[in-house]
Structure formats: C-alpha cells, structure tokens
Backbone as ProteinMPNN parsed JSONL, in Angstrom:
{"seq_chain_A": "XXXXXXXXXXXXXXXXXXXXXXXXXXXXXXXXXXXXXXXXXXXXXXXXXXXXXXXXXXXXXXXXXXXXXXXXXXXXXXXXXXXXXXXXXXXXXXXXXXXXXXXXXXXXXXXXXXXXXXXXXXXXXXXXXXXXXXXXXXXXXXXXXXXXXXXXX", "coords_chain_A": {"N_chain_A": [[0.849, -1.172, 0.0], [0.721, 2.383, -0.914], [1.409, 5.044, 1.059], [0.846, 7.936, 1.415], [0.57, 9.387, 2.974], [1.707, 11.345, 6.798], [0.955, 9.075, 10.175], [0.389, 8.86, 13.294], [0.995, 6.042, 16.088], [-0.352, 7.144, 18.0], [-2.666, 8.82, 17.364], [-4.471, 6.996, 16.201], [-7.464, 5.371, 17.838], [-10.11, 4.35, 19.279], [-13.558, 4.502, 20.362], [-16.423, 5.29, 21.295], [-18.985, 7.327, 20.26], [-21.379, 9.714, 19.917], [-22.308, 11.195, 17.739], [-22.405, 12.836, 14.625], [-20.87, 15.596, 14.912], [-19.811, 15.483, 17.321], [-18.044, 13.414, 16.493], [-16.297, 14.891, 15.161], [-15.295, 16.695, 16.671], [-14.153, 15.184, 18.844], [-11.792, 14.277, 16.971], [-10.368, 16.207, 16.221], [-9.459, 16.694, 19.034], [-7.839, 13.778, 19.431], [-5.899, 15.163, 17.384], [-4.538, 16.621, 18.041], [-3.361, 15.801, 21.031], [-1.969, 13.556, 19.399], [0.004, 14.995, 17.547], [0.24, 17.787, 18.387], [-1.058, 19.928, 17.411], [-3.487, 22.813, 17.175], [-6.084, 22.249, 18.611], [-8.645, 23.447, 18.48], [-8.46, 25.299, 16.339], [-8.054, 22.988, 14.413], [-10.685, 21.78, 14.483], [-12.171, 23.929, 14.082], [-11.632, 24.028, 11.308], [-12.388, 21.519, 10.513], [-14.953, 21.607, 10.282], [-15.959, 23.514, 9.032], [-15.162, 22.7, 6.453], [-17.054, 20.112, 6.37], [-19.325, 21.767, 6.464], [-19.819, 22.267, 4.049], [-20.278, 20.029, 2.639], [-21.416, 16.235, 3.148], [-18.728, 14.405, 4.274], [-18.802, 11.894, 4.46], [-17.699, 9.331, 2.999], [-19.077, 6.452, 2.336], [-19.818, 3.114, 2.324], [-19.694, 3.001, 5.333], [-17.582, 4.258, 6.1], [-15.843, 7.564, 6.897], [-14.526, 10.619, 5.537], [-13.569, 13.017, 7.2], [-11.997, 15.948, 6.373], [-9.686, 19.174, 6.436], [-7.654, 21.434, 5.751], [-4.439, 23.147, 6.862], [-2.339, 25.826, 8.486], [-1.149, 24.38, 10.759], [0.075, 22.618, 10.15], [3.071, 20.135, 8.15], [2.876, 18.307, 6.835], [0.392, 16.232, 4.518], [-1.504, 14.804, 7.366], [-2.729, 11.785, 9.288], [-5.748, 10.787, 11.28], [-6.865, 7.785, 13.011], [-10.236, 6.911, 13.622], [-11.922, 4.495, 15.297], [-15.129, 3.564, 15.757], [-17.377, 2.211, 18.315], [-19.871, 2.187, 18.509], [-22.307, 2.429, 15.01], [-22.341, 5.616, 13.577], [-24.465, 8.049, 12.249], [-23.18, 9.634, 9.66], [-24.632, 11.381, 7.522], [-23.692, 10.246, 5.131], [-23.869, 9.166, 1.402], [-24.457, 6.839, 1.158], [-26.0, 6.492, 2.306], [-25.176, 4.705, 4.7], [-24.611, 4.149, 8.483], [-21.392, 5.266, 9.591], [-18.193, 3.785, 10.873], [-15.864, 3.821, 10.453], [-13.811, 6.519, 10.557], [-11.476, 8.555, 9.073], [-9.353, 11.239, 9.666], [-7.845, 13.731, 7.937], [-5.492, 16.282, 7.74], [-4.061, 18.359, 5.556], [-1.289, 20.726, 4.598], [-1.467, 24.462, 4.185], [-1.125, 25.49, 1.617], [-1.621, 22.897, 0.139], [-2.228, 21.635, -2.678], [-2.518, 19.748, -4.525], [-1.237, 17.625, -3.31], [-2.854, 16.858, -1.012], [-4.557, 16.049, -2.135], [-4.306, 13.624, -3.176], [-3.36, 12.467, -1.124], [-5.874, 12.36, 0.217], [-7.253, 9.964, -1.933], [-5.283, 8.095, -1.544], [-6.369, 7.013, 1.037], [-8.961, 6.566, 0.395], [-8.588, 4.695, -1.003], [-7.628, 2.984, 0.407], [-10.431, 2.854, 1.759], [-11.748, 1.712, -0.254], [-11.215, -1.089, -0.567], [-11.789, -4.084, 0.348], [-10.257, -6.161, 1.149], [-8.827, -4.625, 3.197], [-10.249, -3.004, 4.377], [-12.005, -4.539, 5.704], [-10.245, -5.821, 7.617], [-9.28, -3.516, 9.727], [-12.139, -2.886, 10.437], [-12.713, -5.578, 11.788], [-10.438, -5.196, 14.014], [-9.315, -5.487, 17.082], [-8.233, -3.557, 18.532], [-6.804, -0.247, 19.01], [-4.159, -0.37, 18.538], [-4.281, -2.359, 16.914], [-5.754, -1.884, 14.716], [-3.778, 0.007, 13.803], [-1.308, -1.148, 13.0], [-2.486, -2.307, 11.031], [-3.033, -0.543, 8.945], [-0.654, 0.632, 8.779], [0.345, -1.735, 7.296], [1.416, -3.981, 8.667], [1.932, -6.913, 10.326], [0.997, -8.373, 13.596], [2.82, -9.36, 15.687], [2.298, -11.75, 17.643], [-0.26, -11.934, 16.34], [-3.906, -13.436, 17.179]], "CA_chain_A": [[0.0, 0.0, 0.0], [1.562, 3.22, -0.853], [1.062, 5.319, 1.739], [1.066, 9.062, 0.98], [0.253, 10.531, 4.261], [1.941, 10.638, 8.372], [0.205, 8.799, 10.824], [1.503, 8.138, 14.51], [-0.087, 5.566, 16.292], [-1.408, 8.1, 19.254], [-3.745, 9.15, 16.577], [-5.483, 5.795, 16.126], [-8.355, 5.62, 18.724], [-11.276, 3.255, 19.583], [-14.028, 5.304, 20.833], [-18.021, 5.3, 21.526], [-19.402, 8.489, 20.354], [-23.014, 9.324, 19.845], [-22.905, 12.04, 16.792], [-20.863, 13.532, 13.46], [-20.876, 16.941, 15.777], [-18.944, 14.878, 18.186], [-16.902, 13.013, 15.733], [-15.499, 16.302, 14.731], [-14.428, 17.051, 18.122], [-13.333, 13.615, 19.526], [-10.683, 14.154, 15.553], [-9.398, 17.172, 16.656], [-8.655, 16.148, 19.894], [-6.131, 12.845, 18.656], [-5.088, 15.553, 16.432], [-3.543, 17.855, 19.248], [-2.512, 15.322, 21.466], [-0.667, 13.281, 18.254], [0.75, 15.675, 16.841], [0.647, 18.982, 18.791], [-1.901, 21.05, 16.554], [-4.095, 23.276, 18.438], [-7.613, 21.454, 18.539], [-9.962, 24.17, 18.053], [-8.032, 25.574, 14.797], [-8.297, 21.838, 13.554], [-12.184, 21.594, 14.831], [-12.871, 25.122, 13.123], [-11.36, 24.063, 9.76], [-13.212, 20.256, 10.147], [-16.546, 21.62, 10.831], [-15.824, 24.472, 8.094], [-15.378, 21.401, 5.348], [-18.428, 19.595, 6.694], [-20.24, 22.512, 6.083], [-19.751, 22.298, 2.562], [-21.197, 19.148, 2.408], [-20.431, 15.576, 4.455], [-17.7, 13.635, 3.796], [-19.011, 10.627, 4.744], [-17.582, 8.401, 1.773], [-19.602, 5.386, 2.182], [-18.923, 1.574, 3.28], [-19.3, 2.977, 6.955], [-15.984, 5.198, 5.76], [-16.277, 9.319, 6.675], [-13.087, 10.973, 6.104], [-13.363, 14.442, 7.584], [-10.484, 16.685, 6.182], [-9.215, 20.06, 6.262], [-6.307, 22.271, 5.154], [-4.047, 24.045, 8.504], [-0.933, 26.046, 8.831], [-0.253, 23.677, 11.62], [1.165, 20.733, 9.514], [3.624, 21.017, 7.169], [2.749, 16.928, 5.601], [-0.82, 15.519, 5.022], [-1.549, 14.163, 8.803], [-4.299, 11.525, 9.419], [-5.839, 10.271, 12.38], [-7.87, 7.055, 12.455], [-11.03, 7.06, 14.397], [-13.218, 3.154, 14.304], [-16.442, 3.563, 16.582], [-17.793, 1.064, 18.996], [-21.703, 1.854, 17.137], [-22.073, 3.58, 14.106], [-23.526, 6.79, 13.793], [-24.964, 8.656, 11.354], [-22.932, 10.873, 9.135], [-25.128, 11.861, 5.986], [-23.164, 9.559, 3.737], [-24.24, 9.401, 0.009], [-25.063, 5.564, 0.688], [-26.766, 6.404, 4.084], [-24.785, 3.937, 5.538], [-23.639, 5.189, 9.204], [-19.944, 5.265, 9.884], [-18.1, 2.937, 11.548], [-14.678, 4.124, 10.493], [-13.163, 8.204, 10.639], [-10.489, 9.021, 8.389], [-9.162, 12.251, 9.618], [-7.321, 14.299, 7.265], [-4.992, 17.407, 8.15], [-2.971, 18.897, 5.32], [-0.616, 21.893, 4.832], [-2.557, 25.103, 3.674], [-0.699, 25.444, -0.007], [-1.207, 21.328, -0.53], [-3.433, 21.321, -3.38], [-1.995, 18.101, -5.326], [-0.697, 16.438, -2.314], [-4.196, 16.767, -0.513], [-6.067, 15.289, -3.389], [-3.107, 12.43, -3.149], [-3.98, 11.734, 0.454], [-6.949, 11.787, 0.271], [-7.243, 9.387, -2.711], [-4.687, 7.094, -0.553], [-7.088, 7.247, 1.744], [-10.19, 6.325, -0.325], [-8.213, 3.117, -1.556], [-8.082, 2.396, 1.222], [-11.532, 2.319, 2.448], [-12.538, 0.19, -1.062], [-10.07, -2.08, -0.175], [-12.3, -4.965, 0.989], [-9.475, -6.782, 2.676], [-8.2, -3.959, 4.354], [-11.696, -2.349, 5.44], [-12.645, -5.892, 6.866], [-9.401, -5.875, 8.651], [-10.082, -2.267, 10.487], [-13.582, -3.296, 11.035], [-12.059, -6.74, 12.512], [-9.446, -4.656, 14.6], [-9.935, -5.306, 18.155], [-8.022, -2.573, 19.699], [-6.22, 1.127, 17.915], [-2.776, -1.271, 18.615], [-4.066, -3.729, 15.914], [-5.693, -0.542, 13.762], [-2.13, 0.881, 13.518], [-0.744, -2.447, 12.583], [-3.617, -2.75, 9.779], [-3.188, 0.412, 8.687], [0.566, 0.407, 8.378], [0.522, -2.646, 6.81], [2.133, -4.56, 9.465], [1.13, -7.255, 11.347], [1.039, -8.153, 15.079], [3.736, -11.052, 15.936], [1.87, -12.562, 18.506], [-1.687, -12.187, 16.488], [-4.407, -14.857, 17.227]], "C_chain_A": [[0.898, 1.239, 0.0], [0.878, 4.347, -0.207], [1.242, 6.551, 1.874], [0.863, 10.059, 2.571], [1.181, 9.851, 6.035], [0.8, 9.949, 8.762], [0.912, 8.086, 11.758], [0.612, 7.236, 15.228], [-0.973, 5.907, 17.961], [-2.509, 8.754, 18.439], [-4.731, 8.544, 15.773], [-6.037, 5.573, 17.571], [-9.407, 4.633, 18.459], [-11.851, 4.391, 20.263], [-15.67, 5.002, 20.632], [-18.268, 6.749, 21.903], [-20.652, 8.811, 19.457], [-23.49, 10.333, 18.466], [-21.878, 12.504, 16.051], [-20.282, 14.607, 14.067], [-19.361, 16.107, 16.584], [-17.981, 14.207, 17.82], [-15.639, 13.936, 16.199], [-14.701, 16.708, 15.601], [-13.947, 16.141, 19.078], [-11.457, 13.838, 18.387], [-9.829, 15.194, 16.385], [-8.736, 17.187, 17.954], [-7.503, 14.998, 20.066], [-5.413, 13.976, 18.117], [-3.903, 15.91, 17.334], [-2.811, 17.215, 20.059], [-1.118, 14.527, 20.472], [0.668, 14.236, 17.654], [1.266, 17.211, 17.042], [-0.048, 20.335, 18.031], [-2.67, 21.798, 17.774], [-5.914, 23.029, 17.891], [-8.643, 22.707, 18.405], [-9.977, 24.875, 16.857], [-8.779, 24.267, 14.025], [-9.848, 21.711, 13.851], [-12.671, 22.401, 13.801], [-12.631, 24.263, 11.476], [-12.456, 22.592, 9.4], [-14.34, 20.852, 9.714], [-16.343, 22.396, 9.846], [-16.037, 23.729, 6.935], [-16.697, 20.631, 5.404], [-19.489, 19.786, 6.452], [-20.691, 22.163, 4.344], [-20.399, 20.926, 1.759], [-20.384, 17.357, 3.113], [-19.303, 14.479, 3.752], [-17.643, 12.221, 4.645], [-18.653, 9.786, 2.972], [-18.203, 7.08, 1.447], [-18.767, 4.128, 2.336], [-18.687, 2.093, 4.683], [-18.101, 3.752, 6.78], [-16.637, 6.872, 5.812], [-14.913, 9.476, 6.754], [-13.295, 12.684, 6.146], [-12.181, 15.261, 7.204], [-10.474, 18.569, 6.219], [-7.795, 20.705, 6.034], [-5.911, 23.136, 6.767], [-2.943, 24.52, 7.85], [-0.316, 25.322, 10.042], [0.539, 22.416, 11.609], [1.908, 21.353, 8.16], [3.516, 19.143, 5.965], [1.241, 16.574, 5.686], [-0.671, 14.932, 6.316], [-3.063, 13.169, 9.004], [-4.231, 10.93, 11.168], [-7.052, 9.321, 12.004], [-8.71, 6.9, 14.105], [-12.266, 5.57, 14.082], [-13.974, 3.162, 16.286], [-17.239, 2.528, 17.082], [-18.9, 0.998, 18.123], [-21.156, 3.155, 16.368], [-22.9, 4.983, 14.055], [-23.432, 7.673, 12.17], [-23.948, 9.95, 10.421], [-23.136, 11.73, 7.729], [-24.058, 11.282, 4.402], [-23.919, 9.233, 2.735], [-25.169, 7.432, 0.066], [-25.999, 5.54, 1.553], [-26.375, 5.255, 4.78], [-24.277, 4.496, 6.889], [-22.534, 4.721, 9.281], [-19.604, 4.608, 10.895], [-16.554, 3.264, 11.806], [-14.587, 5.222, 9.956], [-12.092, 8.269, 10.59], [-10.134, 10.201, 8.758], [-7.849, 12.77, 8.774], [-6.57, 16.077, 8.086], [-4.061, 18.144, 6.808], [-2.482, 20.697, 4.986], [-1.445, 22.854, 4.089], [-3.027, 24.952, 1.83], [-0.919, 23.991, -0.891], [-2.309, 21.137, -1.583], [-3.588, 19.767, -4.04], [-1.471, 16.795, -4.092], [-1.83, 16.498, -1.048], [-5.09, 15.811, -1.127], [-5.138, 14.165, -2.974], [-3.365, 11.493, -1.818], [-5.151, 11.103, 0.432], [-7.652, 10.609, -0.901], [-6.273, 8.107, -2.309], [-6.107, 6.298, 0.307], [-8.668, 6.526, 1.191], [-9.896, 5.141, -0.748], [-8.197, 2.381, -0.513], [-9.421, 1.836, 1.903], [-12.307, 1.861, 1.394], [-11.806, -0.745, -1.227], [-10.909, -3.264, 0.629], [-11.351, -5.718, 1.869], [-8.834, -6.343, 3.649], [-9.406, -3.254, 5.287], [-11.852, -3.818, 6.335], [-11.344, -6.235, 7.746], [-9.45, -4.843, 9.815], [-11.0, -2.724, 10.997], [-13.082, -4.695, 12.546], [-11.13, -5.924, 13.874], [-9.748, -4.483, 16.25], [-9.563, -4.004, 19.104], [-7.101, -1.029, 19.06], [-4.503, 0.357, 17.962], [-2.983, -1.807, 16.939], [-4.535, -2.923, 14.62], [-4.791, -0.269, 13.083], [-1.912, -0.262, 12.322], [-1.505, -2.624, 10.931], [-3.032, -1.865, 8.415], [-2.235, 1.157, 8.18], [0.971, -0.609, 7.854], [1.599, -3.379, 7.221], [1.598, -5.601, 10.531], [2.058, -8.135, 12.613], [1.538, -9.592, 15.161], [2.836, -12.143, 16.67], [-0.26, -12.195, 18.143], [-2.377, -13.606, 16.777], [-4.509, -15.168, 16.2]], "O_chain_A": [[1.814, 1.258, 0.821], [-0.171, 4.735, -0.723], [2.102, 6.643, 2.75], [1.081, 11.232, 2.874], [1.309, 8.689, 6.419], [-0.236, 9.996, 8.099], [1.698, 7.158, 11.569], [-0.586, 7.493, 15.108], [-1.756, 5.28, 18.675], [-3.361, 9.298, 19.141], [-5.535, 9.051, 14.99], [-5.228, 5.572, 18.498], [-9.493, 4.136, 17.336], [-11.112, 5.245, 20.752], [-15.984, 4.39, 19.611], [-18.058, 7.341, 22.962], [-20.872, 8.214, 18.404], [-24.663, 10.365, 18.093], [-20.724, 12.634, 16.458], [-19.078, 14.717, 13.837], [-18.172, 16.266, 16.306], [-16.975, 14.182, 18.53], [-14.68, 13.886, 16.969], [-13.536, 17.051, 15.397], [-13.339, 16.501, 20.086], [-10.333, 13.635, 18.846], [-8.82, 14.958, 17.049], [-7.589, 17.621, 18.064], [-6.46, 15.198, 20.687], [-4.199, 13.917, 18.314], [-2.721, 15.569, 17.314], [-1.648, 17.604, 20.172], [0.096, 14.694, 20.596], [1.869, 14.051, 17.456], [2.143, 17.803, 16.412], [0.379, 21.488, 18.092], [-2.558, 21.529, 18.97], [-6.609, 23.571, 17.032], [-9.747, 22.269, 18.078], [-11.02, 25.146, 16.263], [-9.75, 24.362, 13.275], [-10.262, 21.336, 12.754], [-13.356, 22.006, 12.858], [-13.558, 24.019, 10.704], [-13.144, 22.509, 8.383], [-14.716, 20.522, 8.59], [-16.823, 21.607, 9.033], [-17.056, 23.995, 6.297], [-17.377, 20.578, 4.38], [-20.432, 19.021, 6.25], [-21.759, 21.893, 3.794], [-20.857, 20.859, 0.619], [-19.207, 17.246, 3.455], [-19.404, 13.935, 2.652], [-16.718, 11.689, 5.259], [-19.431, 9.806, 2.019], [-17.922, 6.557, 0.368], [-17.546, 4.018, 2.441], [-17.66, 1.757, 5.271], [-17.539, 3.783, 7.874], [-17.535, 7.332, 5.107], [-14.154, 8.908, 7.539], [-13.162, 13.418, 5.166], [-11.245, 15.12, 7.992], [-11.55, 19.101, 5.947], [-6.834, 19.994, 6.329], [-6.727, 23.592, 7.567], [-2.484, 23.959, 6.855], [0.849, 25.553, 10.368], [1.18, 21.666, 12.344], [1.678, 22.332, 7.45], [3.929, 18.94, 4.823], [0.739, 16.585, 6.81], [0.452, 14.455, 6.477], [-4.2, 13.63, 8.908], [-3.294, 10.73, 11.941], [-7.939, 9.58, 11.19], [-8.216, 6.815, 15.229], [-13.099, 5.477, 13.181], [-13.529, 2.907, 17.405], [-17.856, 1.877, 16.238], [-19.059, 0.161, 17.234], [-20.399, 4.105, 16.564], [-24.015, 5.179, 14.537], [-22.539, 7.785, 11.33], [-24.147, 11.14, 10.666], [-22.344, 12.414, 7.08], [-23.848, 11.713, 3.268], [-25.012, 8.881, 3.177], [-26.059, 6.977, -0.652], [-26.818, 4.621, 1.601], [-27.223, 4.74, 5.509], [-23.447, 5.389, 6.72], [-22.504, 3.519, 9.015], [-20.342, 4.599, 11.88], [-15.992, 3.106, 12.89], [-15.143, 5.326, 8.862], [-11.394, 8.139, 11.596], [-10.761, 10.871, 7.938], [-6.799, 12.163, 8.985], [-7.222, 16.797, 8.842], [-3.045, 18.611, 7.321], [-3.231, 21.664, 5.134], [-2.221, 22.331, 3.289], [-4.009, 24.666, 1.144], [-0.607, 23.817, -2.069], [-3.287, 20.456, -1.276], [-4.512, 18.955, -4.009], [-1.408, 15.566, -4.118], [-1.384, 16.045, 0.006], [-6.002, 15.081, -0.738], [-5.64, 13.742, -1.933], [-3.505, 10.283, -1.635], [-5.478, 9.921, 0.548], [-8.827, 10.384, -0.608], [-6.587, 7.044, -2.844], [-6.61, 5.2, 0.07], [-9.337, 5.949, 2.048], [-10.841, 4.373, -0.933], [-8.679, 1.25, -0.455], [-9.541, 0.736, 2.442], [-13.466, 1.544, 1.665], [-11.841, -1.278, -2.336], [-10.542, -3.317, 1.802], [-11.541, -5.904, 3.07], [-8.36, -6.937, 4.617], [-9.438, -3.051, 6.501], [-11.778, -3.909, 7.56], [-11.545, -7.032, 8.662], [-9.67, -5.323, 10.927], [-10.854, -3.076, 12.168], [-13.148, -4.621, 13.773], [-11.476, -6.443, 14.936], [-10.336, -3.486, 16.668], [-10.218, -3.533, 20.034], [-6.662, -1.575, 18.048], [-3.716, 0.846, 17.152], [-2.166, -1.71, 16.023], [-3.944, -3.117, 13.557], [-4.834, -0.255, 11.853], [-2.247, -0.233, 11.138], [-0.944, -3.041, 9.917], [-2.71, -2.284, 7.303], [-2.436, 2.087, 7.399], [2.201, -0.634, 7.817], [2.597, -3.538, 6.518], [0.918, -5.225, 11.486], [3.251, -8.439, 12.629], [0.967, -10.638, 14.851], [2.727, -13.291, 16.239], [-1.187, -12.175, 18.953], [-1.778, -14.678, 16.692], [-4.906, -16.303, 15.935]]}, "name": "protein", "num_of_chains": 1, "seq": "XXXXXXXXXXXXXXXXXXXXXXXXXXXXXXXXXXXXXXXXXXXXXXXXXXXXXXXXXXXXXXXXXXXXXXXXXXXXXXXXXXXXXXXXXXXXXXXXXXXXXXXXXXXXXXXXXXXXXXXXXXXXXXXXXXXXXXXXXXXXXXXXXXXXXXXXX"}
C-alpha cells in the first residue's frame, strides 16, 4: 500500500461516540494530542469542510479533512467507533470508520493524493474488513501500516 500521508499511532483511537458533531471534536482532539496542533483551529477548519457538504464516503468510511498552517505533511488520524452513527453519507450507511485528514494550507496536489490514498483504502475490501475486525487502535495501527502483530491470534 503506498502510503502518501503521516500517521503516529497516538492518533489511532477506539471510541463510543453518539454524533458527526462529536466526531469532529473527539478528531481534533487525537489531532492535538498526536501531533501537537491546536484542537480548536483543527475543529474550526473540520466543521468548516463539513459545512460544505459531508464527507461521509460510504462503506461505513467518513473521512473528515481540512487544510491548517499547523502541519507542514498531510496528517491523518484514524477514528473506528464502537456503534455507528450517522454521518449523511451518500449511501446512508452510518460510519463505523473516521479518516481524519490534516494537510498543509498550499497542498493542493498532495491533498487530493492523500486523500485518494485514503479512499483506496476504504474500497479495499481486505483492508476495510481488517479495520472493522481490529480489536483494539494497537491492531488498527498495525492494519493500517501494513504490518502485522507477531503474537496475532
């Protein structure tokens, strides 16, 4: 998998959260602790994109993104949800797995690039059903980096 974007694995998360509102602000919080952004910049710019219409991509896949001056490489954070919840995806499926997206302001070509990483990923049947499968943001990472866990079952 060629893998166009960071991702540390303090910014893979397991989480039970009850709304896209709350998504938004569960993302930006990994963001800040991962990576040191300042969470209400990255909230404003999510929720700013959102506006515009939802980026729920379907297959249970939303990848929330925005553009910052606080990264200087695409940045993602992965977010997979105990239940799914609703985020106006095109298939009306709700979301199960939250792609967060961060890149640099100027990234026009290497935004689209990510996020098109990013999208192969989530029609990737053997890698979505691995995520989905993923019991804990340890085995996420692992998935996700295309690496797997020595001592899996």
């Amino acid at each position: 998998m060629n893998v166009n974007f960071s991702i540390l694995p303090e910014a893979v998360a397991v989480a039970r959260i009850d709304s896209a509102q709350h998504i938004l602000e569960d993302l930006a919080q990994i963001f800040a602790k991962a990576y040191g952004v300042d969470a209400g910049v990255v909230q404003e710019g999510l929720e700013q994109r959102e506006m515009l219409g939802s980026t729920g991509f379907g297959r249970g896949v939303a990848i929330p993104h925005c553009r910052s001056a606080e990264v200087n490489r695409p940045t993602v954070a992965l977010l997979k949800l105990e239940a799914p919840v609703d985020f106006k995806s095109a298939d009306s499926i709700p979301v199960t797995l939250v792609f967060g997206l961060i890149s640099p302001e100027n990234a026009g070509a290497t935004h689209l690039h990510a996020l098109a990483a990013i999208s192969r990923i989530a029609r990737d049947d053997a890698i979505l059903a691995a995520l989905l499968d993923a019991p804990d943001a340890e085995a996420l990472f692992a998935v996700l980096t295309n690496q797997f866990l020595r001592d899996a079952a």
